[in-house]
N, C-alpha and C positions, 0 to 999 in steps of 0.2 A: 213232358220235359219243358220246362221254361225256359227263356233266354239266356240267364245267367249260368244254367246247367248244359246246356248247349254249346256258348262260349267257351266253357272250361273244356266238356269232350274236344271242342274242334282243337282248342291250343294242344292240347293234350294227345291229341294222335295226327297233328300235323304244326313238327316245329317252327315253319316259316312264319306258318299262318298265325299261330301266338304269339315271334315277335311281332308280328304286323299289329295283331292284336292289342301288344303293350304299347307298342311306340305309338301309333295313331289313336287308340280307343275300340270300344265297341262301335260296330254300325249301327246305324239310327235305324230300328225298325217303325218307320210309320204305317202304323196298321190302318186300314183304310175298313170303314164301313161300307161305306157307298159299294156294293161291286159292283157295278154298270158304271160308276164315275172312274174303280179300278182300271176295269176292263178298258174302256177309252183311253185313256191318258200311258196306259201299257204300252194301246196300236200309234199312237201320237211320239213315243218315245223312243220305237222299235227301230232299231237301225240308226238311230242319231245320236249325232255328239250331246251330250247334257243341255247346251249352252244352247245350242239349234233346237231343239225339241223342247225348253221352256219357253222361247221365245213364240216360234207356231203352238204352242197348247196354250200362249195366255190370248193369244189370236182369237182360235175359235173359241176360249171361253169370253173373249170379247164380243165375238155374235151375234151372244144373247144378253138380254135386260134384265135379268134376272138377279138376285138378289141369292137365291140359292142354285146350286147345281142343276144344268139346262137337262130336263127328264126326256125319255127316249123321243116321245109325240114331239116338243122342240128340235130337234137336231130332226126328225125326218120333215116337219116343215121347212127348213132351211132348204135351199137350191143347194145343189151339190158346186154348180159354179160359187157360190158364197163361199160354201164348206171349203171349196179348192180356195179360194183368198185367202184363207187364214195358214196359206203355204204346206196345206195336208196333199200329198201327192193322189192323181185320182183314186189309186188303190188302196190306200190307207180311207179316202172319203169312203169308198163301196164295204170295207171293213167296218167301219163304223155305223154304216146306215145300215147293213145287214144285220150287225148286235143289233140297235134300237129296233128296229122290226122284231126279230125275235125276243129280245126285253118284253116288248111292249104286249105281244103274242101270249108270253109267258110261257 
């Protein structure tokens, strides 16, 4: 099923969500390749206002020097005090360094 098939079933056996559908649009699905850049930016999102959760995720992607997305070996060289700077609470930091180890593991 594609997206366009999809939209139609949801308007189509749930009438709120179709006008929603008409009057705002379809949602932007941006599909993401990266899953490890996914999976990060999920636990950085999780629990927060939109507004608050771009602001700390352009944080920690400020960390690093990089030019493309910081790979799992980056984020575990980081101090976790850094990581905590970029306004990630420590349990979101130990979620995140726990992915890149196992990322990294494979």
């Amino acid at each position: 099923m594609n997206h366009k098939m999809a939209l139609r079933h949801l308007s189509n056996a749930d009438q709120k969500m179709g006008k929603l559908i008409d009057k705002f649009g379809p949602p932007n699905f941006n599909l993401m390749n990266n899953y490890y850049e996914s999976l990060v930016r999920s636990i950085v999102y999780q629990q927060l206002s939109g507004k608050a959760a771009s602001i700390i995720y352009e944080r920690f992607l400020d960390l690093f020097v990089f030019d493309i997305y910081p790979k799992p070996k980056d984020v575990l060289a980081v101090s976790i005090e850094t990581l905590r700077s970029s306004g990630l609470s420590y349990q979101k930091v130990n979620y995140i360094r726990d992915l890149s180890e196992k990322w990294q593991d494979g």
